[in-house]
MDTraj code that builds the backbone (N, CA, C; nanometers):
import mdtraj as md
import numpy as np

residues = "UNK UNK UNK UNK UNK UNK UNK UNK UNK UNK UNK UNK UNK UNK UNK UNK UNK UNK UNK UNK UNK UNK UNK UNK UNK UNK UNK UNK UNK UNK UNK UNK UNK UNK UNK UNK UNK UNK UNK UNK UNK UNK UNK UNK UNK UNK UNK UNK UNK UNK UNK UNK UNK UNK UNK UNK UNK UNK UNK UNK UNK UNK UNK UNK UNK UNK UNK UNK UNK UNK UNK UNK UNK UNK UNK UNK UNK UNK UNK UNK UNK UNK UNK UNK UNK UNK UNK".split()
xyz = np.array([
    [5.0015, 1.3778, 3.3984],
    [4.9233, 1.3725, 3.5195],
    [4.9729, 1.2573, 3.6074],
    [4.9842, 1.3070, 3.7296],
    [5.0198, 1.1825, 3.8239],
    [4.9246, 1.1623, 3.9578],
    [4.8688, 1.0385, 3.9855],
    [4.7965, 0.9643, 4.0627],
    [4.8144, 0.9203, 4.1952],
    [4.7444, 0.9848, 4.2999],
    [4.8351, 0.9227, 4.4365],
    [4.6532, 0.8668, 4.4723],
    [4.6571, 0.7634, 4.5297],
    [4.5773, 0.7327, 4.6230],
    [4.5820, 0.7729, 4.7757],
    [4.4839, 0.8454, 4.8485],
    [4.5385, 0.8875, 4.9709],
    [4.3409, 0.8630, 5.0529],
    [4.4066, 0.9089, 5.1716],
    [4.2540, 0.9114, 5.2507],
    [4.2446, 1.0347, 5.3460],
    [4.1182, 1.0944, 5.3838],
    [4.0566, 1.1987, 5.4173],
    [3.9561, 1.1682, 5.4830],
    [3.9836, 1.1007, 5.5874],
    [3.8211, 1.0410, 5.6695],
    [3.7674, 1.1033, 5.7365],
    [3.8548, 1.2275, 5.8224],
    [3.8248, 1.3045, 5.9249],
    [3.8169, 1.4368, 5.8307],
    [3.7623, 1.5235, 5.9490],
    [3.6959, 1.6498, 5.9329],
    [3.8724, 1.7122, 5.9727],
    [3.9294, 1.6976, 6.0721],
    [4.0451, 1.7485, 6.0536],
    [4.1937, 1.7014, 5.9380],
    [4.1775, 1.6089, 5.9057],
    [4.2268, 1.5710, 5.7984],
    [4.2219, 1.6528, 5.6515],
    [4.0652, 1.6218, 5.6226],
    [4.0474, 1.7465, 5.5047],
    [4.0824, 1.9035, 5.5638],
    [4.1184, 1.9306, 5.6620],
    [4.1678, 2.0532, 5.6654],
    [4.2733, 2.0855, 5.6559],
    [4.3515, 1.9604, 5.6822],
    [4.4972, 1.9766, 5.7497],
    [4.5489, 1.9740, 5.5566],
    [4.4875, 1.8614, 5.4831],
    [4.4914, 1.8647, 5.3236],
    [4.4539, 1.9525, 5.2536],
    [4.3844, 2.0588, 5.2896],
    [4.3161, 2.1493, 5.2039],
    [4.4205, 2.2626, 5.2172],
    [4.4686, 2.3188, 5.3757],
    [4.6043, 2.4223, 5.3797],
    [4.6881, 2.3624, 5.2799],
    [4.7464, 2.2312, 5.2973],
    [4.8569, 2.1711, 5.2712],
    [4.8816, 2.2144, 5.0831],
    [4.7631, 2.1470, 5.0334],
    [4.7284, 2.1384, 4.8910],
    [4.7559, 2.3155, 4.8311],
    [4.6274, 2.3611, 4.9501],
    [4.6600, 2.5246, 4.8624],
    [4.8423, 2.6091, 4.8381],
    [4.9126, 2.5545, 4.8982],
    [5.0193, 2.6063, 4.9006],
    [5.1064, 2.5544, 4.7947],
    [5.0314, 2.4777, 4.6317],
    [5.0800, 2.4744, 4.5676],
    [5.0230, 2.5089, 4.4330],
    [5.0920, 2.5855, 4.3199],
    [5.0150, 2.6285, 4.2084],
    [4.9765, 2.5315, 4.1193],
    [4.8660, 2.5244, 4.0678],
    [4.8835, 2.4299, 3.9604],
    [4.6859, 2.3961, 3.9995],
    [4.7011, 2.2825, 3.8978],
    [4.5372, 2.1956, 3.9223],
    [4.5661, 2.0704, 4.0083],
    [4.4673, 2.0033, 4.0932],
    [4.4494, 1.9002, 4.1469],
    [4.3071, 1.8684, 4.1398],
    [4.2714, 1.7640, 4.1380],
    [4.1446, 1.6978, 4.1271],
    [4.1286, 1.5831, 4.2225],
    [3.9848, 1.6098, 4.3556],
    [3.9757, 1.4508, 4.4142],
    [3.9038, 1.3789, 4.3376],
    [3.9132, 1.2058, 4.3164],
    [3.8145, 1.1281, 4.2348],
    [3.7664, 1.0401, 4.3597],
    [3.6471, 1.0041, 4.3526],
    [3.5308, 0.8888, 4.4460],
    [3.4523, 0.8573, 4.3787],
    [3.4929, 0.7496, 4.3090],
    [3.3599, 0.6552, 4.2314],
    [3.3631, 0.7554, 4.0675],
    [3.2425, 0.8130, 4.0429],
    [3.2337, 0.8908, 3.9417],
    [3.2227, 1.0928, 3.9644],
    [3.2625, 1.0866, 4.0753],
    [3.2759, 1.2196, 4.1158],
    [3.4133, 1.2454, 4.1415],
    [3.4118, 1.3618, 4.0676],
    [3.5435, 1.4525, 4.0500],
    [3.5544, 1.6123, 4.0911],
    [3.6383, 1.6529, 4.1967],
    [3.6232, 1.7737, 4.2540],
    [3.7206, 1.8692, 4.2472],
    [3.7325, 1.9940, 4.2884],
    [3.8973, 2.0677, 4.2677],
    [3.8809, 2.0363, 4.4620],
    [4.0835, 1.9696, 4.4432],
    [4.1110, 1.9220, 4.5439],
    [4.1253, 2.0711, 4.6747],
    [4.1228, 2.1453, 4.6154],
    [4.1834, 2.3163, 4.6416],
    [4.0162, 2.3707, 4.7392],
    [3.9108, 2.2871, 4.7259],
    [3.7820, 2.3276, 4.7611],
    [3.7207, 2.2871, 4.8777],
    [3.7310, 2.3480, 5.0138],
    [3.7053, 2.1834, 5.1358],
    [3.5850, 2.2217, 5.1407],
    [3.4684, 2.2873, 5.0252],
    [3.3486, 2.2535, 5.0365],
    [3.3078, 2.1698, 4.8885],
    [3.3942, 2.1476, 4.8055],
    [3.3786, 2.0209, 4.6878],
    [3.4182, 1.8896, 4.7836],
    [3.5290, 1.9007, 4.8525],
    [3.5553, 1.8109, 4.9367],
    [3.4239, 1.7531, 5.0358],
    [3.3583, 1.8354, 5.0651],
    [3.2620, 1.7858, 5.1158],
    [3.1621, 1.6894, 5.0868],
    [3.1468, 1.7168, 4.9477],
    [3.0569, 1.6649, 4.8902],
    [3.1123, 1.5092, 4.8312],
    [3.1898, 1.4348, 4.8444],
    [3.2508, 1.3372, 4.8560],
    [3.2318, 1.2297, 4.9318],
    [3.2591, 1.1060, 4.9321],
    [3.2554, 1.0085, 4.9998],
    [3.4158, 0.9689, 5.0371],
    [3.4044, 1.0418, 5.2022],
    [3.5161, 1.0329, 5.2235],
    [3.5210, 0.8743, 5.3193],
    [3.5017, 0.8207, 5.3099],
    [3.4478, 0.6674, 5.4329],
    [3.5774, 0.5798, 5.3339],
    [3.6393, 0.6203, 5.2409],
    [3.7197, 0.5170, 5.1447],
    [3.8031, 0.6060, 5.0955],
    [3.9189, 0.5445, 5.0626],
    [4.0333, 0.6436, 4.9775],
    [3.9843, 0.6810, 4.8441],
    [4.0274, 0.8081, 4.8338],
    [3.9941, 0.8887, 4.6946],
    [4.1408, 0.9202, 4.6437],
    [4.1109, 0.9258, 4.4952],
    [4.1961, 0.9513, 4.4018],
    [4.2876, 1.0885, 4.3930],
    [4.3743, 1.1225, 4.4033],
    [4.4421, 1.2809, 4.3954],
    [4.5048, 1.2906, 4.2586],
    [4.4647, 1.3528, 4.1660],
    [4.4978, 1.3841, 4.0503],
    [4.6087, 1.5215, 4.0374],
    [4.7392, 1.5011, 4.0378],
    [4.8153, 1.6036, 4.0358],
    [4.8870, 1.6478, 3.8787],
    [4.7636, 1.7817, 3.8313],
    [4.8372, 1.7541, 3.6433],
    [4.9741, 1.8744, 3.6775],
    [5.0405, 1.9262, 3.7271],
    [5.1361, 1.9706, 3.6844],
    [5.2880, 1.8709, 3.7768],
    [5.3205, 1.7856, 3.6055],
    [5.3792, 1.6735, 3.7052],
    [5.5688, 1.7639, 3.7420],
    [5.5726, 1.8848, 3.6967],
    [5.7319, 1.9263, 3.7659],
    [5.7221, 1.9366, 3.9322],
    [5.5922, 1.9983, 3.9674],
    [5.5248, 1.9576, 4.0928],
    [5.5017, 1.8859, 4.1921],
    [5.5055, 1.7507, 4.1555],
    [5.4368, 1.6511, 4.1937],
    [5.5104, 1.5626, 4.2942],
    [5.6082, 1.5686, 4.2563],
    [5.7228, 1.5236, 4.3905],
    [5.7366, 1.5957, 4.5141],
    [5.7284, 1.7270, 4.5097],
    [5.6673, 1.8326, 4.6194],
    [5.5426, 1.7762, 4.7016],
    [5.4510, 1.8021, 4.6056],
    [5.3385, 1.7655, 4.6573],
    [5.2925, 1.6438, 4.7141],
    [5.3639, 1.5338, 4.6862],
    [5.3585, 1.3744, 4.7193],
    [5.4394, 1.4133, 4.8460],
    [5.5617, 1.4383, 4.8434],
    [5.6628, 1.4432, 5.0098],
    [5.5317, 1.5362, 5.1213],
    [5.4920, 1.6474, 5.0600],
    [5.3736, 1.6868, 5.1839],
    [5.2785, 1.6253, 5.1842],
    [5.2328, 1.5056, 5.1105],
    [5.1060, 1.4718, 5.1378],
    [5.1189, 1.3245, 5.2208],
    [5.2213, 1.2778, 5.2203],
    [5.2970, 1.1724, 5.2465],
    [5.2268, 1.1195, 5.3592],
    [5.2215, 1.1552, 5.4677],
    [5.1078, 1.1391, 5.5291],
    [4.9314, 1.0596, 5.5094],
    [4.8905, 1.1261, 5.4013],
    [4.7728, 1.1138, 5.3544],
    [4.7594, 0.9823, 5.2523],
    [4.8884, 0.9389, 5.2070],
    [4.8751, 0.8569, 5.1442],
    [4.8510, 0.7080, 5.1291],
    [4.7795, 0.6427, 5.0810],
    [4.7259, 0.4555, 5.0843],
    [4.8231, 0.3675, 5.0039],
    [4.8823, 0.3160, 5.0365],
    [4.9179, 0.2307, 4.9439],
    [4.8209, 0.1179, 4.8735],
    [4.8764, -0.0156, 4.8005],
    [4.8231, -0.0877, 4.8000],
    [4.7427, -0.1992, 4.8634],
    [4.8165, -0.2187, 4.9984],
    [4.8042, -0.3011, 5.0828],
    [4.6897, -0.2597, 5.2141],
    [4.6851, -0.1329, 5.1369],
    [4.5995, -0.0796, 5.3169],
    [4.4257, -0.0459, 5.2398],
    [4.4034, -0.1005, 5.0852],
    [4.3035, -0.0556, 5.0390],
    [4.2472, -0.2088, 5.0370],
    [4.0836, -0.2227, 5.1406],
    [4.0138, -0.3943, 5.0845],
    [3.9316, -0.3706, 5.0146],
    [3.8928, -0.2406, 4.9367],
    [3.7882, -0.2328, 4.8952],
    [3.8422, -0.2261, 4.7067],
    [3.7768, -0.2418, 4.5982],
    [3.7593, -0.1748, 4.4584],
    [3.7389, 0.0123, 4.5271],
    [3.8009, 0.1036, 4.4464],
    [3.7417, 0.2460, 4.4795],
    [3.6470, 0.2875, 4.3967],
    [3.6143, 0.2268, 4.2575],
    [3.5095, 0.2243, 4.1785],
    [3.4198, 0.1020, 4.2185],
    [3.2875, 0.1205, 4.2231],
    [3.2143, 0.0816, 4.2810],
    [3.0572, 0.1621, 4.2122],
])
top = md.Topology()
chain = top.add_chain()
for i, resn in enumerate(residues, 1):
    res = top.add_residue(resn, chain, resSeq=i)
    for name in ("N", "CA", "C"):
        top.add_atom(name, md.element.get_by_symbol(name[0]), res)
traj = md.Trajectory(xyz[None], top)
């Protein structure tokens, strides 16, 4: 399994991530705090606290380099997060 931190603050954002995401096979999971969603769902997505970066859980890792170059965009590094994401 591989781990990207990314953010989804906007209403067009989770959309633009939700096309993006579906166009690959496999599982993904968002994490926020103690909630865990299928990333593939922009109404699990909803139910999220999107105000802070959430976790992207990508388990099929032959995948995952794909999926990181399109999400590339979406993604936080270290430096751009002031908060703990567990909380």
């Amino acid at each position: 399994m591989i781990t990207k931190t990314i953010t989804i603050n906007s209403m067009d954002k989770i959309k633009t991530f939700v096309d993006i995401i579906n166009k690959f096979n496999g599982r993904f999971d968002l994490v926020s705090g103690c909630s865990i969603v299928n990333a593939k769902s922009i109404m699990a997505i909803f139910s999220l606290d999107i105000s802070r970066p959430v976790y992207l859980y990508i388990y099929n890792e032959d995948s995952a380099d794909y999926v990181a170059k399109a999400l590339k965009d979406f993604e936080v590094n270290a430096l751009q997060i002031q908060e703990p994401l567990l909380a």
